[in-house]
C-alpha positions in Angstrom: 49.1 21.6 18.8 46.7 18.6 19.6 46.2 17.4 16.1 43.9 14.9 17.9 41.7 17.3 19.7 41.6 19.1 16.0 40.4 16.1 14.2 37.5 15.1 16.6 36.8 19.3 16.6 36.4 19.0 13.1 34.3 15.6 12.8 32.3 17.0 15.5 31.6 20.1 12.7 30.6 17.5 9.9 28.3 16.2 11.9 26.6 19.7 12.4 26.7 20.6 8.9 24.8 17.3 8.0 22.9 18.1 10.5 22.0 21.4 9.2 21.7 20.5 5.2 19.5 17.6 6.6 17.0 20.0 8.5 17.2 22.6 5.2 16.0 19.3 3.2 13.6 18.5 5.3 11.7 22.2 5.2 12.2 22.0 1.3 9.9 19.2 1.1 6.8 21.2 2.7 4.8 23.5 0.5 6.5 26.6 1.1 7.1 29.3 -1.2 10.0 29.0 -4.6 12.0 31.7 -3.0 12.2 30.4 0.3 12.9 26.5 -1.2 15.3 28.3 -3.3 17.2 29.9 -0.7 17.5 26.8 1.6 18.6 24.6 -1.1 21.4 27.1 -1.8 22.0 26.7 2.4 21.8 23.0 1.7 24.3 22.9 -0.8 26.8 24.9 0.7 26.3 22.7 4.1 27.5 19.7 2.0 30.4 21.3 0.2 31.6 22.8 3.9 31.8 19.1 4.8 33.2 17.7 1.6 36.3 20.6 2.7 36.1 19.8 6.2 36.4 16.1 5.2 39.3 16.5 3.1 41.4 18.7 5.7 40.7 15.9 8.0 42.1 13.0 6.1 45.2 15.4 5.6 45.4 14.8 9.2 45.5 11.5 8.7 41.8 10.4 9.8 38.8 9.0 7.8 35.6 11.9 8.1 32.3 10.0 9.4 29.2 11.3 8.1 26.3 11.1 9.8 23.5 13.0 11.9 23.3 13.2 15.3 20.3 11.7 17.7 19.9 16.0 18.4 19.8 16.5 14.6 17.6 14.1 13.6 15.0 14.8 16.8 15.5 18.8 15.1 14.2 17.6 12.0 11.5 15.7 13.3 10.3 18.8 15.4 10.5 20.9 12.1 8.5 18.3 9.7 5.8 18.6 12.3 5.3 22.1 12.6 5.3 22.0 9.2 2.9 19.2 9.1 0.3 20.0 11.5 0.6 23.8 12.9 -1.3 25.8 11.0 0.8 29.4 10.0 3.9 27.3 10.7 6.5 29.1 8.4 7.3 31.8 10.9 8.0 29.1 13.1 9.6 27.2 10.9 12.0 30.3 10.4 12.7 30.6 13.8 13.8 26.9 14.2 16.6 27.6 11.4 17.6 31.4 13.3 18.2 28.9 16.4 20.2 26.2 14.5 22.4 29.0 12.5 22.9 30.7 16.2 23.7 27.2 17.1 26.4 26.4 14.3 27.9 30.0 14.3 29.1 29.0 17.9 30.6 26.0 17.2 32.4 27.3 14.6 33.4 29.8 17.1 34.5 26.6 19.8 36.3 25.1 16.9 38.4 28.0 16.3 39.6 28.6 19.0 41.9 25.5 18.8 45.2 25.9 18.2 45.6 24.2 14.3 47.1 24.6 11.2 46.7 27.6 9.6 44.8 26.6 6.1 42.6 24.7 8.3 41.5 27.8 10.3 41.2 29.8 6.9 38.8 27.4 5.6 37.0 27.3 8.9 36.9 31.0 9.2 36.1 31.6 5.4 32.7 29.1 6.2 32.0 30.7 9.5 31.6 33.9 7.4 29.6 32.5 4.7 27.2 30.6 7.3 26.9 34.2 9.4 26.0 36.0 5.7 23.1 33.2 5.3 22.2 33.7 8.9 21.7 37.5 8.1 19.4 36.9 5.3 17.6 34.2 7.7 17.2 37.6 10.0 16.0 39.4 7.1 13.3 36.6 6.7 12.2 36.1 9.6 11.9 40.1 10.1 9.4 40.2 7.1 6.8 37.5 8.6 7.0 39.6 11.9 5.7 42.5 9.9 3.4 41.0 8.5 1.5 39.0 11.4 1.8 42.8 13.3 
């Protein structure tokens, strides 16, 4: 087992999930509907506590997490405030950009996994990949309801 390998894996997932509660933040900011702010908040949240996790296992492993965004995060987020900013009917595309970014973190969690490490560390990561591919479903759902209705 490369413990090494396993620790940048798993910074290299914090950076994601900041990443990812970073973008959720940004969209909650625009004037779009209680429900939807609702429901990204939640997604926000639960990106911060999968870090805080991911952060402890890694100081088990003897490192200190980093927190940060990436240059591709924070270039993400700028792409999103603008569409919501200055496209006009720019929650369906708004919807689409957090489909791509769960698609996006579903496979790195699936990269990640796929390292050999200790077992409570691949629970947690595999108990996260599920809840992240249950909030992707109900991003599906959403996006499947503004297709029905601009048809």
């Amino acid at each position: 087992m490369n413990l090494e390998k396993v620790k940048n894996a798993l910074q290299d997932l914090i950076i994601r999930l900041k990443d990812a509660e970073e973008g959720y933040r940004e969209i909650i900011k625009a004037d779009v509907s209680f429900l939807i702010k609702t429901k990204l908040e939640n997604f926000a949240n639960e990106r911060h506590q999968m870090r805080k996790e991911i952060g402890e296992q890694i100081k088990t492993l003897g490192a200190t997490p980093e927190v940060s965004t990436s240059f591709l995060g924070e270039m993400h987020q700028k792409l999103i405030g603008l569409k919501l900013n200055y496209i006009n009917d720019n929650l369906p595309s708004v919807v689409n950009e957090i489909e791509r970014g769960s698609r996006v973190l579903i496979s790195d969690y699936d990269s990640v996994l796929e390292l050999e490490m200790p077992s409570n560390i691949n629970g947690l990561l595999s108990l996260q990949k599920m809840k992240i591919e249950k909030e992707f479903e109900q991003v599906l759902e959403m996006n499947e309801r503004f297709e029905a209705v601009e048809a």
